[in-house]
VOLUMTOR-324528 format. One record per residue: residue in one letter; x, y, z of N, C-alpha, C in turn. Coordinates in steps of 0.2 Angstrom, whole numbers, padded with zeros to 4 digits, always signed. Layout:
N
AXYZXYZXYZ;...
END
This chain:
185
X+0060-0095+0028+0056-0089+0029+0052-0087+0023;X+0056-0086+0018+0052-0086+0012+0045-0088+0008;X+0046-0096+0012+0042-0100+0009+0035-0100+0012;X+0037-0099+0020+0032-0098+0025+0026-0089+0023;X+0031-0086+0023+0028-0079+0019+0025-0082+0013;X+0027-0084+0008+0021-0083+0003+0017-0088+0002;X+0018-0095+0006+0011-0096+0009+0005-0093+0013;X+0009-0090+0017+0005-0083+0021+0000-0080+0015;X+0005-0077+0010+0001-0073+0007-0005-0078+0003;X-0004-0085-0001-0007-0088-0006-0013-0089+0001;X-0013-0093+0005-0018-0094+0011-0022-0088+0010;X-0019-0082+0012-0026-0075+0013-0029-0074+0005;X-0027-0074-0001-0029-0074-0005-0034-0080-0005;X-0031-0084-0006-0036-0093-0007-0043-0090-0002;X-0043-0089+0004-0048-0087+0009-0052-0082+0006;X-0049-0076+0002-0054-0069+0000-0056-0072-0004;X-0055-0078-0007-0057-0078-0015-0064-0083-0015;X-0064-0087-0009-0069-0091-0006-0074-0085-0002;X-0071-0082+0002-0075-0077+0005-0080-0072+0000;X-0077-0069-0004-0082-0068-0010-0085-0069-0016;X-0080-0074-0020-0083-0080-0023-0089-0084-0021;X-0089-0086-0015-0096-0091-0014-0097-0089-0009;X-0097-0087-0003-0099-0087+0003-0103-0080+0003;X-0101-0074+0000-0104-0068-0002-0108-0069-0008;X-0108-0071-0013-0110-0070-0019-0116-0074-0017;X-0115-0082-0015-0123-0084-0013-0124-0085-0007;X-0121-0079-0002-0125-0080+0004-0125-0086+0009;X-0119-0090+0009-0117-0094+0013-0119-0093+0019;X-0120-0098+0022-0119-0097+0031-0124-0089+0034;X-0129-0090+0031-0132-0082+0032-0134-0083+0037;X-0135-0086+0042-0137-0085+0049-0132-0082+0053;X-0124-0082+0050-0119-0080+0054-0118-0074+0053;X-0123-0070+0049-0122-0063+0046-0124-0058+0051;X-0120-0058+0056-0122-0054+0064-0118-0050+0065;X-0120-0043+0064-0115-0039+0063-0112-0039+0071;X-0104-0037+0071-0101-0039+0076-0101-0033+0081;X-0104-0027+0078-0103-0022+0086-0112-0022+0086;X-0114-0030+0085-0122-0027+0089-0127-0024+0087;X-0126-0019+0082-0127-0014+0080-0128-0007+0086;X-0122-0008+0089-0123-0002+0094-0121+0004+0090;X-0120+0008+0092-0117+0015+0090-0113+0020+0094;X-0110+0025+0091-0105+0029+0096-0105+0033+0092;X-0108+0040+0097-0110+0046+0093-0114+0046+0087;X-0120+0044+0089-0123+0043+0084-0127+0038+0080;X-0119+0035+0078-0118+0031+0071-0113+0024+0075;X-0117+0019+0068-0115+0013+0072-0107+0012+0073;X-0106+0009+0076-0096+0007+0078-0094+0003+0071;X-0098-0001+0069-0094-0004+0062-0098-0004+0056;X-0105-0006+0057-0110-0007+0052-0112-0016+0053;X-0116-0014+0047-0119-0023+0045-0113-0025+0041;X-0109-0022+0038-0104-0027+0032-0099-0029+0038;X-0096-0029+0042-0094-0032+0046-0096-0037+0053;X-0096-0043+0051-0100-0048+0055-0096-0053+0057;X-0099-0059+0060-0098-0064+0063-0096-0069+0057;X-0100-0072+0053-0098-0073+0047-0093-0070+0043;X-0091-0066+0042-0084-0063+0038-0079-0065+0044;X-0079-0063+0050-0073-0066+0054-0072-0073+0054;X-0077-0075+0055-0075-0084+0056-0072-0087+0047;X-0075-0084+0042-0072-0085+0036-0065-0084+0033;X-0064-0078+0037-0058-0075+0036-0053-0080+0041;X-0053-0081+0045-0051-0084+0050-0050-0092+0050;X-0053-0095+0050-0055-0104+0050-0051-0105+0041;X-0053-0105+0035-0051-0107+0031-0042-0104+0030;X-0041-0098+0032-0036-0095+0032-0031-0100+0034;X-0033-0103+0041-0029-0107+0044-0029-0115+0042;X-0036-0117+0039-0035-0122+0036-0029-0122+0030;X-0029-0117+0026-0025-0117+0021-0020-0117+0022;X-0016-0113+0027-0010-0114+0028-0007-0117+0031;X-0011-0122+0036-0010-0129+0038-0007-0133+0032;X-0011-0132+0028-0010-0138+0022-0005-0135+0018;X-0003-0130+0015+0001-0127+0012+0008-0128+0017;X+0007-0126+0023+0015-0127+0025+0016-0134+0028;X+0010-0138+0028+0012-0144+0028+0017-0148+0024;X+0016-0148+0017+0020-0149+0010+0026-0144+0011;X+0026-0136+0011+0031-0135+0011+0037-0130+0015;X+0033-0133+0021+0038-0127+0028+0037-0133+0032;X+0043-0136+0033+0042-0143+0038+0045-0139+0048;X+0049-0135+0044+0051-0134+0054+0046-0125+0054;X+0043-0125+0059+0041-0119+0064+0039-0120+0069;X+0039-0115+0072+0040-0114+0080+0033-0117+0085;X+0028-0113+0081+0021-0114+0083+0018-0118+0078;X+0011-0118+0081+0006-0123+0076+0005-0119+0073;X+0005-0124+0065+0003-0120+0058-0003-0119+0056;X-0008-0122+0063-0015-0122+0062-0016-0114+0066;X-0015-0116+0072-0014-0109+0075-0010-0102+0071;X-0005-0102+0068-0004-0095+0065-0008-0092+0060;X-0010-0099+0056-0016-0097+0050-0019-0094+0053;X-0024-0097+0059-0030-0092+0062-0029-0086+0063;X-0022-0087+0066-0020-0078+0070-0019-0075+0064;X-0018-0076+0057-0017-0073+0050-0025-0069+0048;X-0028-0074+0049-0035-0073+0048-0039-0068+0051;X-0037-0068+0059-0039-0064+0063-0037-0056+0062;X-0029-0058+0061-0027-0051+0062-0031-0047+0053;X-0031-0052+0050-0034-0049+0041-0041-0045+0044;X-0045-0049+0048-0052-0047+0048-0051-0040+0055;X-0047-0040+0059-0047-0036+0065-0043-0032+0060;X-0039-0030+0057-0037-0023+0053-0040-0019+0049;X-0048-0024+0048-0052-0018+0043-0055-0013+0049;X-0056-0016+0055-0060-0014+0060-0060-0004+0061;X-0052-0004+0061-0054+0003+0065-0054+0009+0056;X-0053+0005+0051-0057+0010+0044-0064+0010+0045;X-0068+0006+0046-0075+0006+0046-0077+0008+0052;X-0075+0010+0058-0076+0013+0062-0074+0020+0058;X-0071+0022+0056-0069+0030+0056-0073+0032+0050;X-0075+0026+0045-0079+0028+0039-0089+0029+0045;X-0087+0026+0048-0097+0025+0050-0096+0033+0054;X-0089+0036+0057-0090+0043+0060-0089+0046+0055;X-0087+0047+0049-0090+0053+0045-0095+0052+0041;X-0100+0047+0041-0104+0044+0038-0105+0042+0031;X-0098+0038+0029-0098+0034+0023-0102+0028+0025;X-0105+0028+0020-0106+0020+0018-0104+0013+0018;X-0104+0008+0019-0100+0002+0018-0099+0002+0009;X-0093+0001+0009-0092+0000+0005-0091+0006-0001;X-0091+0012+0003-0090+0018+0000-0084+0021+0000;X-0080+0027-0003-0074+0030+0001-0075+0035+0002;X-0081+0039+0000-0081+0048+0001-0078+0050-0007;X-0080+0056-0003-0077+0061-0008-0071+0064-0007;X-0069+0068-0012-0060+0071-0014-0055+0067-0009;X-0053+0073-0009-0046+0070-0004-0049+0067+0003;X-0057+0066+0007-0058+0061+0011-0057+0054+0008;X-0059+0054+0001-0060+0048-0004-0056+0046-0006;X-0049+0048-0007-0043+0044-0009-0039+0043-0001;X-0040+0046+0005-0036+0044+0010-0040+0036+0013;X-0048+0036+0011-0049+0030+0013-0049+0025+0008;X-0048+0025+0002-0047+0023-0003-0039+0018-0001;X-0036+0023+0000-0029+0019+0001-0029+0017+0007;X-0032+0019+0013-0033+0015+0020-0038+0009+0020;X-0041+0009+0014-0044+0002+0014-0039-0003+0010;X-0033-0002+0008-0030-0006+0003-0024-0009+0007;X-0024-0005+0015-0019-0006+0018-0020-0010+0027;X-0027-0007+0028-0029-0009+0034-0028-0018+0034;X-0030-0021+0033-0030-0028+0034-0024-0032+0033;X-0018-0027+0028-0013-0031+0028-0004-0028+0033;X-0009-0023+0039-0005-0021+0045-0008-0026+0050;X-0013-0027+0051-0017-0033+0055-0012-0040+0054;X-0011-0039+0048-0008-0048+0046-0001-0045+0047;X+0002-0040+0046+0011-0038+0048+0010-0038+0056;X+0005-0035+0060+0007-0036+0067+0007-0045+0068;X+0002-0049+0068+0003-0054+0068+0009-0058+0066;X+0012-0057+0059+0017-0059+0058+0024-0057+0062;X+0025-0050+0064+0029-0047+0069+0030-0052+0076;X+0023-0054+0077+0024-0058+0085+0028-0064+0082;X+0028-0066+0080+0030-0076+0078+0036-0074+0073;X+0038-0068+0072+0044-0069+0067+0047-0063+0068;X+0053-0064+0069+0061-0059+0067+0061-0056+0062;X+0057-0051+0058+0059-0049+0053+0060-0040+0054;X+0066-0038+0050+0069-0032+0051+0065-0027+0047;X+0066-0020+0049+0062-0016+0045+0061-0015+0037;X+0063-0017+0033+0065-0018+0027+0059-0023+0025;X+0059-0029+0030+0055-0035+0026+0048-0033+0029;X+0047-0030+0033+0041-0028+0035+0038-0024+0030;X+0043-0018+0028+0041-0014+0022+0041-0017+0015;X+0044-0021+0015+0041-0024+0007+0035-0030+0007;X+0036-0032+0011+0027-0035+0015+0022-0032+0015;X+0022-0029+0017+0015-0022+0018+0016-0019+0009;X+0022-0017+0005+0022-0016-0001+0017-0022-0005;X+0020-0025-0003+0018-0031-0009+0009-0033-0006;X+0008-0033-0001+0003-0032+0002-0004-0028-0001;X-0002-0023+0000-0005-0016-0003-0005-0017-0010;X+0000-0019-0015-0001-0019-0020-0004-0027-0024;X-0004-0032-0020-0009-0036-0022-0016-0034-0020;X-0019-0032-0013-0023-0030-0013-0029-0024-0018;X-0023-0019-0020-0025-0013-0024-0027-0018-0032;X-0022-0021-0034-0025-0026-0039-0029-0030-0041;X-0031-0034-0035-0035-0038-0034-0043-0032-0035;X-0045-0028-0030-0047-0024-0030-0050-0021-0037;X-0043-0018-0041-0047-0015-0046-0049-0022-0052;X-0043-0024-0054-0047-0033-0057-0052-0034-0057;X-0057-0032-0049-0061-0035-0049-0069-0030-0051;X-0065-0023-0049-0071-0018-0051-0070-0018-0060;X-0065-0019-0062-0065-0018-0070-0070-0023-0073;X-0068-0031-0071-0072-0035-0073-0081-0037-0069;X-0081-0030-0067-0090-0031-0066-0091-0034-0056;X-0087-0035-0053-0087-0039-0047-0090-0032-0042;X-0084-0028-0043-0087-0024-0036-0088-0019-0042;X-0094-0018-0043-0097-0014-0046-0097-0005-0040;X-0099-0008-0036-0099-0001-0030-0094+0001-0030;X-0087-0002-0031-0081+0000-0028-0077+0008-0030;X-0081+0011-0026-0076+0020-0028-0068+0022-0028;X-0067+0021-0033-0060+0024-0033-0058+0030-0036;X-0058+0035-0031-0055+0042-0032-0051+0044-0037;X-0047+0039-0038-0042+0044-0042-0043+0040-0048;X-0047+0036-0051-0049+0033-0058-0057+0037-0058;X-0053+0039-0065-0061+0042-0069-0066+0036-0069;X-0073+0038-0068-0077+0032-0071-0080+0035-0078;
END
């Protein structure tokens, strides 16, 4: 179980890192850059935005599962389901748990890739460090036994890779936009 978990985790990192590193940085696959609600709207303002697209799912998703294919290949020989298949659903659930933050940021009208101001700005600050990796705990939850506890240091260790990776990368220049409330700039 161990082993399968921190492939999980090494797979969605390996995947963000492609996802930004090259696919984002130079524009990969730009014709897949189709934002996913259409650009319809509700009340107004669109349902998700332009940063969330077709391109970012299938990114998230396809290589996710290639990775852990390959990763639990060498080193998780028995599990229940295919290892190509739970990648995916890893992948999907990462990309389907940003969904309903950027919906709730486009109804108070933040910005992509904004969090607002004061205490609007530090509760989406921390809901952006957490939504994606409750998408991947529900997905995990279906295919595995795991008791309250390991769920909760999951989503810990989740959240705090994320929250680190994140600042990492605003410090060394990557996300330059990246607002975080509770750090002076």
């Amino acid at each position: 179980m161990t082993a399968l978990l921190l492939n999980s985790i090494l797979a969605l990192l390996l995947t963000n890192f492609i996802h930004h590193f090259l696919i984002i940085r130079y524009d990969i696959f730009s014709f897949l850059k189709i934002p996913i609600d259409l650009r319809k709207s509700f009340r107004g303002q669109r349902i998700f935005g332009d940063s969330k697209t077709l391109r970012g799912f299938l990114v998230d998703i396809i290589p996710t599962g290639l990775f852990l294919f390959l990763l639990m290949t060498f080193f998780v020989k028995e599990f229940q389901v295919s290892k190509l298949f739970f990648g995916f659903l890893l992948g999907f659930g990462y990309a389907f748990g940003e969904l309903p933050t950027s919906f709730l940021k486009r109804q108070f009208k933040i910005d992509p890739g904004k969090q607002g101001q004061g205490s609007l700005g530090i509760f989406f600050s921390i809901l952006e460090q957490a939504d994606s990796i409750i998408g991947v705990l529900i997905v995990v939850t279906i295919f595995l036994k795991l008791n309250l506890f390991q769920n909760l240091t999951l989503f810990l260790i989740g959240v705090g890779l994320h929250l680190s990776i994140d600042l990492f990368l605003h410090i060394y220049g990557y996300k330059r936009g990246l607002q975080i409330p509770f750090l002076k700039h």
